[in-house]
C-alpha positions in Angstrom: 10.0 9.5 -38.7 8.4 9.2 -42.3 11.6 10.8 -44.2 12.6 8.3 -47.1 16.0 7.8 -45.8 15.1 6.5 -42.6 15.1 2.7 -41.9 13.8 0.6 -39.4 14.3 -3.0 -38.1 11.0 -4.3 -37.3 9.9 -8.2 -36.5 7.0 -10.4 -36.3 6.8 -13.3 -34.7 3.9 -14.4 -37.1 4.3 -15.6 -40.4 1.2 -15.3 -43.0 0.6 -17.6 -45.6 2.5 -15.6 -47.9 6.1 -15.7 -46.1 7.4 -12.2 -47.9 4.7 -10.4 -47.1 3.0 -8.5 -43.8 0.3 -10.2 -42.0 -2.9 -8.9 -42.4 -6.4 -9.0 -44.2 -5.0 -10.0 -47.4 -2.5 -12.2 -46.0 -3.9 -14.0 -43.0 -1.9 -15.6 -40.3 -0.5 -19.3 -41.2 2.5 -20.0 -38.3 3.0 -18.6 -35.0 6.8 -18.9 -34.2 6.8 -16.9 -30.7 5.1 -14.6 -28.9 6.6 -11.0 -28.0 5.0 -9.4 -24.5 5.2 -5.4 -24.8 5.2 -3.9 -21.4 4.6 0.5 -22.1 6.2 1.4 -17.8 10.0 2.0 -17.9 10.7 -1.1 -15.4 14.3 -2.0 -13.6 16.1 -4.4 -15.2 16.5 -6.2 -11.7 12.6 -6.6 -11.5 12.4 -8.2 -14.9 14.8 -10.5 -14.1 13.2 -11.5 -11.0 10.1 -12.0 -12.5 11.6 -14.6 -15.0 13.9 -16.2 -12.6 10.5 -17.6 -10.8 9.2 -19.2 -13.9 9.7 -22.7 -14.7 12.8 -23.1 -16.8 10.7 -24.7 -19.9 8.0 -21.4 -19.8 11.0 -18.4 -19.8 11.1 -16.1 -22.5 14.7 -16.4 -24.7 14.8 -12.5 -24.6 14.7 -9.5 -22.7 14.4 -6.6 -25.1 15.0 -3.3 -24.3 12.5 -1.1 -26.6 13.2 2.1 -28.2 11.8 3.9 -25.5 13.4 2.4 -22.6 10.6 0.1 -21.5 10.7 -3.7 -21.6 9.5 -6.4 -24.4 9.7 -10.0 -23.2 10.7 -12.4 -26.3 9.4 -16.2 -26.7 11.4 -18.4 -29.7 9.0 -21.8 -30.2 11.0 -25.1 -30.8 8.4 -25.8 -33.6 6.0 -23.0 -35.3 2.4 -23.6 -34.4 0.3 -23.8 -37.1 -2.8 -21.8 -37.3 -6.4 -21.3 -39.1 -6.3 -17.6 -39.6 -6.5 -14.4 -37.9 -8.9 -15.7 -35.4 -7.4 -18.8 -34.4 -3.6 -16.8 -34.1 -5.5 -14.5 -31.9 -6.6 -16.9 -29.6 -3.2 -18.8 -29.3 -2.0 -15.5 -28.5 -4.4 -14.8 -26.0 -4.1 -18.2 -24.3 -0.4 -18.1 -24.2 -0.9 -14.5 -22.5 -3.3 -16.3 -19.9 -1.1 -19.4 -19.3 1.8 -17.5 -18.7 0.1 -14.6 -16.7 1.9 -11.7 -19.1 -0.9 -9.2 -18.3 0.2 -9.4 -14.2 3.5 -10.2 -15.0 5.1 -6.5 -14.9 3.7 -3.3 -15.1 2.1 -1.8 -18.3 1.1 -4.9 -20.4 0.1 -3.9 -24.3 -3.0 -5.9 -25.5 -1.2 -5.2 -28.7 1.0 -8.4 -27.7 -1.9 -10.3 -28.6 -2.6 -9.5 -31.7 -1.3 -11.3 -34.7 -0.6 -8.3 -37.0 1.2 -6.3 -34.6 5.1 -5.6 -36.1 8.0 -4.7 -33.2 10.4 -2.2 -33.7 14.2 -3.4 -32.5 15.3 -1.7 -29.6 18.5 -3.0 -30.9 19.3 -4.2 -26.3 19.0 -7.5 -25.7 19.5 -9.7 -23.2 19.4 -13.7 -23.4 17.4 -15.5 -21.0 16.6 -19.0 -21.7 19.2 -20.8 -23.6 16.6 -22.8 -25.6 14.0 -22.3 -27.8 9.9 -23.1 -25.5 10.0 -26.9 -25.9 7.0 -27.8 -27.9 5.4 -29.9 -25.2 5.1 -26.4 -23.0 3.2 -25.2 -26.3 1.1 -28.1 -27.3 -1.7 -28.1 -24.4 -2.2 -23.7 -25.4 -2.4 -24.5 -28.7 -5.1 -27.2 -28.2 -7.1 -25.4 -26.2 -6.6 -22.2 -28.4 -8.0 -24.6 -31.4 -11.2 -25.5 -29.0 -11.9 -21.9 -28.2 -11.9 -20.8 -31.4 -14.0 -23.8 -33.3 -16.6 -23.0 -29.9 -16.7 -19.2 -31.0 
């Protein structure tokens, strides 16, 4: 890691509102397009499938990612981006998405990172499709409301 010729394939499921650049300080969060759930326990395949098996179709992730370590991310692709007031607000969508959808009791070893709108993924370059479409937008609308009230009441 850190030699010049080395290249990585990293994502974001948060765009800032300067597209072509990172999210961060300078460049505050603008459009949440999906949320990726970082689990840091190796975990059977089997078990992760299970787990999104028993969720309603509308609320399963469209990926299983394998990460560069072996352990699991869980991958959600939004019908429509969700637009958003800044770092704070992004945050909070996050969060509440997290809470709807139970990701910190989900599997074992849920990153808080997940929740953070700056955090970048590296590919683990293994993935596995699980929902054929992208989270309908009516799943999305009622977190992203109350996301908007939670942060407006902070």
């Amino acid at each position: 890691m850190g030699r010049p010729s080395m290249e990585w394939n990293v994502y974001t499921p948060v765009i800032g509102q300067d597209p072509g650049r990172r999210v961060g300080t300078d460049n505050p969060p603008a459009l949440v397009r999906g949320v990726a759930a970082d689990y840091d326990v190796r975990t059977p395949r089997e078990v992760v499938r299970a787990w999104v098996a028993q969720m309603p179709e509308a609320l399963r992730p469209q990926w299983i990612e394998t990460s560069l370590s072996h352990k699991v991310r869980l991958v959600w692709v939004f019908e429509r981006e969700i637009p958003v007031s800044g770092s704070s607000h992004a945050e909070e969508f996050m969060a509440q998405f997290a809470k709807r959808l139970k990701l910190s009791t989900a599997l074992p070893g849920y990153d808080d990172a997940s929740e953070k709108p700056t955090q970048m993924w590296t590919n683990g370059g293994e993935w596995e499709a699980c929902a054929p479409q992208p989270m309908p937008w009516s799943a999305l609308l009622s977190i992203a409301v109350e996301a908007g009230s939670e942060t407006r009441n902070n």
